[in-house]
C-alpha positions as CSV (number, residue, x, y, z in Angstrom):
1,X,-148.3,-91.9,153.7
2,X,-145.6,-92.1,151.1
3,X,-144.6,-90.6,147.9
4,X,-142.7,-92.9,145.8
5,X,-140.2,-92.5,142.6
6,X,-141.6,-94.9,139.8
7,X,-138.4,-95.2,138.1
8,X,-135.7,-95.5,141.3
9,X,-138.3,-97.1,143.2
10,X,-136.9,-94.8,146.0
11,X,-139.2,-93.0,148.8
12,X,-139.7,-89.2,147.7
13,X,-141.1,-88.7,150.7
14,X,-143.2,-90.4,153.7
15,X,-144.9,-89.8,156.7
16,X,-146.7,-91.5,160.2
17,X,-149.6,-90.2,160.7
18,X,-152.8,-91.4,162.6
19,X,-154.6,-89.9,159.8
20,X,-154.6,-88.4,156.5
21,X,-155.3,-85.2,155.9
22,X,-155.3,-82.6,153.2
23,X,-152.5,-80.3,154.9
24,X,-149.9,-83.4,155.5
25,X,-150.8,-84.8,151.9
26,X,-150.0,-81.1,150.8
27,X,-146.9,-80.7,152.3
28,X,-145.3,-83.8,151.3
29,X,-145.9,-82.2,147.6
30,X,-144.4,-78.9,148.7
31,X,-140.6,-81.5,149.8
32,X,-141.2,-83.5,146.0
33,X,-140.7,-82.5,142.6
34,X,-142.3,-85.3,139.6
35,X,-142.8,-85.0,136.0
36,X,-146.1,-86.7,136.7
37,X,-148.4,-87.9,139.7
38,X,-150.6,-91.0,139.6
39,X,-152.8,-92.0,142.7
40,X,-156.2,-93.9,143.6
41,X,-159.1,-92.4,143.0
42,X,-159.0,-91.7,147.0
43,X,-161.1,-88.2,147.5
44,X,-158.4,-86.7,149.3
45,X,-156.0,-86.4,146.6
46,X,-158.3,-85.0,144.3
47,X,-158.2,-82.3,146.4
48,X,-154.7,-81.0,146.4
49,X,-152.2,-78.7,144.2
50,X,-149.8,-81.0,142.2
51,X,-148.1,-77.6,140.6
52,X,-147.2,-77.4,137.2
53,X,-147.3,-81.1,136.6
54,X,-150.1,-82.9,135.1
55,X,-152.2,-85.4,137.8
56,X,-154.2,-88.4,137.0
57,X,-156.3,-90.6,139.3
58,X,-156.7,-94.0,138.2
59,X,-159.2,-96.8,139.1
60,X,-156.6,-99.7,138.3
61,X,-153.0,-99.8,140.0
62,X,-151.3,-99.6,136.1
63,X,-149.4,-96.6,137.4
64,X,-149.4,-96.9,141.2
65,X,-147.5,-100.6,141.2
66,X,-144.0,-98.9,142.1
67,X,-145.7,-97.2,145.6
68,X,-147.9,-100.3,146.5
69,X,-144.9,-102.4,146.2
70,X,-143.1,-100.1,148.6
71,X,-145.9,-100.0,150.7
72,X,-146.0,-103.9,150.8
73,X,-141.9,-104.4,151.5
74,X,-142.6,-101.5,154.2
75,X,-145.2,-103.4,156.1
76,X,-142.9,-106.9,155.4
77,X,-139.9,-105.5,157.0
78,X,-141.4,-103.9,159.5
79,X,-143.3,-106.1,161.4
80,X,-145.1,-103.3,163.8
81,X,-146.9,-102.8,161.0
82,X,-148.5,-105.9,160.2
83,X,-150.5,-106.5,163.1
84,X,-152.0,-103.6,165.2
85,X,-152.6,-106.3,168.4
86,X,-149.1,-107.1,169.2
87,X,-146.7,-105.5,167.0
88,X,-148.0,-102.1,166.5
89,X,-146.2,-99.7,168.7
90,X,-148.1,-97.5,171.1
91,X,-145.3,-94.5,170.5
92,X,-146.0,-92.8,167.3
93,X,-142.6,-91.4,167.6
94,X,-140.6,-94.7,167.8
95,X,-142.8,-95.9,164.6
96,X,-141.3,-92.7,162.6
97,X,-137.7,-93.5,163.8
98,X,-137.7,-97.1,163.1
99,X,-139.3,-96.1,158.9
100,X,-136.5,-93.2,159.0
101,X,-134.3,-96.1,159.7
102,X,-136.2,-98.2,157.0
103,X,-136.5,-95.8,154.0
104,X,-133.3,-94.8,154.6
105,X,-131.9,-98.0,153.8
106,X,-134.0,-99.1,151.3
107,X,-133.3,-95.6,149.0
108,X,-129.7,-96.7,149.7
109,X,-130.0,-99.9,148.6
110,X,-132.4,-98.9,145.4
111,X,-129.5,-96.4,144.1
112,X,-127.0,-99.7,144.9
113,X,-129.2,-101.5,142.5
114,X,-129.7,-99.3,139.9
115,X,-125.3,-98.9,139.5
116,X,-124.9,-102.3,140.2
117,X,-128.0,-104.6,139.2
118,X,-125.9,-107.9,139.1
119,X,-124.7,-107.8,142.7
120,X,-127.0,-109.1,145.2
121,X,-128.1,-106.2,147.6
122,X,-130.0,-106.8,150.9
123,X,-131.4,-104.3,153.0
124,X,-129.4,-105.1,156.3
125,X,-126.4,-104.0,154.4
126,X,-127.3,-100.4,154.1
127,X,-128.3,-100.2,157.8
């Protein structure tokens, strides 16, 4: 599950989980603070407390590009997450250090981008 910035494109917050769940999706409001949350029309997030700021669940993806995007360059660079049969790890705990590892880098590399948006980034560079 992830939580992503529209604007920096960065992770807000993420987590591995077998399942989602009301109290996980909760908490990972509690650690982020928006203007504004978009989301599928997925029945679990109807459910939760978004605070003070306004919530909208959308049938289209017009506001929930940025996060599928992530999503997408999360299951390209790490390849455990493609295909369950031989790259998906058995060890749920060696799955949340390797996207620590990735979101680390890639929230590096999206500040890079937004001070420097001429100079060629890649992601092994903020490793």
């Amino acid at each position: 599950m992830t939580i992503v910035d529209r604007h920096t494109r960065c992770f807000l917050s993420w987590r591995v989980v077998w399942e989602r769940t009301a109290e996980v999706a909760q908490a990972m409001l509690y650690e982020t603070a928006a203007g504004q949350y978009y989301s599928d029309q997925y029945t679990l997030y109807l459910k939760l407390h978004y605070g003070p700021s306004p919530y909208q669940a959308l049938a289209d993806k017009s506001e929930t590009y940025a996060v599928e995007a992530d999503n997408a360059e999360l299951r390209h660079y790490l390849a455990r997450l493609a295909r369950r049969s031989r790259c998906f790890s058995r060890s749920i705990e060696a799955l949340r250090r390797h996207v620590k590892l990735f979101v680390y880098a890639w929230n590096k590399r999206q500040l890079h981008r937004r001070l420097h948006p001429c100079y060629p980034a890649h992601l092994i560079q903020f490793i």
